[in-house]
Structure formats: C-alpha cells, structure tokens
N, C-alpha and C positions, 0 to 999 in steps of 0.2 A: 478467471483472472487471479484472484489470491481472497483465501479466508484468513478471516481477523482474529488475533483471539485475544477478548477483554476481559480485564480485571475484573472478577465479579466485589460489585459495589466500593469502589476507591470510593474513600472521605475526603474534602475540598482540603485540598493544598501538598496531597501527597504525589508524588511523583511516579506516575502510571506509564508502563513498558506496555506496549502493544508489539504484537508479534504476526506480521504480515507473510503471506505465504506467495510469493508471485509463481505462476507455473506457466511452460511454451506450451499453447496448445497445437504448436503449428507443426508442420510435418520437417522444418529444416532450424538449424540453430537461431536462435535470438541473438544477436549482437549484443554487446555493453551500451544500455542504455541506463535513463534515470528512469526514478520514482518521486511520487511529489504526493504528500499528505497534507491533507485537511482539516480541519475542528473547525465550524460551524460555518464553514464555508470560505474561510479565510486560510490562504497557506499557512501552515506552522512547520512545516520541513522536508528538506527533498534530500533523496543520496543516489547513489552509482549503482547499477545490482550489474555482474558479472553477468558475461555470454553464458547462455541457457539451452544446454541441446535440447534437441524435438523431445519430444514428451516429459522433461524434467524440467526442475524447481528448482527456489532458492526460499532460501527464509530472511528476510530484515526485518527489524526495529526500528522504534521510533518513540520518543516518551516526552511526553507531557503532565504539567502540574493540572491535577485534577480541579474541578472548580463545583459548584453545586449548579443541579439542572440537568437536564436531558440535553444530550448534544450527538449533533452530526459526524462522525469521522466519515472519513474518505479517502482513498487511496487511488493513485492512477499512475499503472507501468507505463513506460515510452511516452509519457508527460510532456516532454519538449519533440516529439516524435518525429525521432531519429532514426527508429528504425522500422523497413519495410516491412509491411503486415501481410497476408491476405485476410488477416479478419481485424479492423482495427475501430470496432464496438464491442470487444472483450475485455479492456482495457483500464475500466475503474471498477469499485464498488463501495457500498454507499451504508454504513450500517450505524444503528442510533441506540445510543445507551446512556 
C-alpha cells in the first residue's frame, strides 16, 4: 500500500513533512481517488492522489506539528472507496514513532 517516511526524532512544535508512497498493486489502472491520514487515531488530513497505472506509484505529503510522545500515524488509499479493488485489504498502514 505505501511506505512512510519519518522525521528521525522531530522536537514538539516543529512542523513535520511525512512523505507517503501509494503504489497500484492491481493488474489495471487505479482511478482518482482520495487518501486520508491519521495521528492517533483521529483524521488530521485527506487529498486527491491522481489515476495510478498497474504497477506504478505516486508519492504525497502531509504535515503536521509535532507534539511530544509516541504516536500512531496512518495512512488509507480509496478512504471514501471509490474505487473498484480486487484486493481492498491492501489499502492502510499503520506505523508508530
């Protein structure tokens, strides 16, 4: 579904860029669908990620003020799921930092 890639060790209050990888793992294109991101379980932000042929990616961001503590991010392609899967338990992941 897509790798995270985090700030190593942001300090509370700075303003932290996450950089999400979505990839089609399906055999035919992905439609224009959304994304919808998480911090500790609560939305903090969704966008639009562009039709995705079979086997390729996209990359989006999304940034948030850092806070102190261990926190959940989360990420989930076709969120409002919109578009036809045949695998559509591929489609979040869950990573804590």
């Amino acid at each position: 579904m897509y790798k995270p890639v985090i700030p190593a060790s942001p300090t509370a209050g700075a303003q932290v860029t996450f950089t999400v990888t979505i990839k089609n793992q399906g055999s035919g294109q992905a439609a224009l669908s959304s994304v919808c991101y998480y911090i500790d379980g609560k939305q903090h932000d969704s966008g639009l990620v562009s039709a995705i042929p079979a086997g390729g990616s996209t990359i989006e961001t999304f940034t948030w003020n850092a806070e102190m503590g261990s926190h959940s991010i989360k990420a989930v392609a076709d969120c409002n799921k919109s578009v036809s899967e045949s695998n559509e338990t591929n489609n979040e992941k869950t990573v804590t930092f």
